[in-house]
C-alpha positions as a printed Julia matrix, in Angstrom:
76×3 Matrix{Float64}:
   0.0    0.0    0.0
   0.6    3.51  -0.97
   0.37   6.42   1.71
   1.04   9.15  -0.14
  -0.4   12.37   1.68
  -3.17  14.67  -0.93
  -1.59  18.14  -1.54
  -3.41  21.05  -2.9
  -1.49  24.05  -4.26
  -1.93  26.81  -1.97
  -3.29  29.07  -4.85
  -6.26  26.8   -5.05
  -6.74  26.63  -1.23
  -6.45  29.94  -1.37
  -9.15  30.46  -3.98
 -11.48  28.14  -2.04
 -10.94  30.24   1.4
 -12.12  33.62  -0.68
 -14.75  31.77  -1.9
 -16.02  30.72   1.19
 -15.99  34.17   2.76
 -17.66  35.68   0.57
 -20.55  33.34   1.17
 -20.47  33.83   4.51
 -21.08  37.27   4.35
 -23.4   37.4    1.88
 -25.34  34.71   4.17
 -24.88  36.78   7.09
 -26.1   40.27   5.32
 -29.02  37.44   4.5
 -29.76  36.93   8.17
 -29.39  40.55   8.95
 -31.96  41.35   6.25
 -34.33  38.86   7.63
 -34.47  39.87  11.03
 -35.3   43.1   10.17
 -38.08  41.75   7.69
 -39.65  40.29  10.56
 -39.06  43.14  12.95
 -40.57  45.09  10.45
 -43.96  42.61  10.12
 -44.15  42.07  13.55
 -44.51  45.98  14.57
 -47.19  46.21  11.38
 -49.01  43.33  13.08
 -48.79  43.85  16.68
 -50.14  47.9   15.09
 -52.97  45.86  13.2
 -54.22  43.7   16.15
 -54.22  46.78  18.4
 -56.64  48.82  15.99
 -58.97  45.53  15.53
 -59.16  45.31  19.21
 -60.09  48.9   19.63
 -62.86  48.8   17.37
 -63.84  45.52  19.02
 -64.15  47.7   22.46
 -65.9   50.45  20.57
 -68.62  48.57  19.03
 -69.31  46.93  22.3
 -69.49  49.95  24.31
 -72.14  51.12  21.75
 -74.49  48.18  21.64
 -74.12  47.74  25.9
 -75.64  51.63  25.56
 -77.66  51.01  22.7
 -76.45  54.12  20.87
 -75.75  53.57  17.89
 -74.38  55.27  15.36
 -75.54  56.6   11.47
 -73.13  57.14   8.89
 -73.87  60.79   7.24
 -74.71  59.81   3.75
 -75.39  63.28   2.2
 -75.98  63.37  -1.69
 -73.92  66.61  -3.25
């Protein structure tokens, strides 16, 4: 048997390293963007659920008085 140890030229290794950085950062700029994606969505929803739930409270506070309310629907 032959044991012969695998070289690769360092230009190649080299090549492979710069390669591999790159994707790294372009994954991490990747992560980065995503988190701030679903920062982004979470404010909008957390915004979204908060005016649903106010108009919840609204329209049961009118029918528990039994005001209610008439749009103004004026012809011009």
């Amino acid at each position: 048997m032959d044991d012969k140890q695998a070289s690769v030229p360092y230009f190649v290794h080299e090549g492979a390293m710069a390669r591999m950085e790159r994707i790294i950062k372009i994954l991490a700029w990747l992560l980065v963007a995503a988190l701030i994606i679903f920062v982004i969505n979470n404010i909008i929803w957390m915004e979204y659920v908060e005016r649903q739930r106010q108009e919840t409270t609204i329209e049961e506070v009118v029918d528990a008085t039994g005001v209610y309310e008439q749009s103004n629907q004026t012809t011009d």
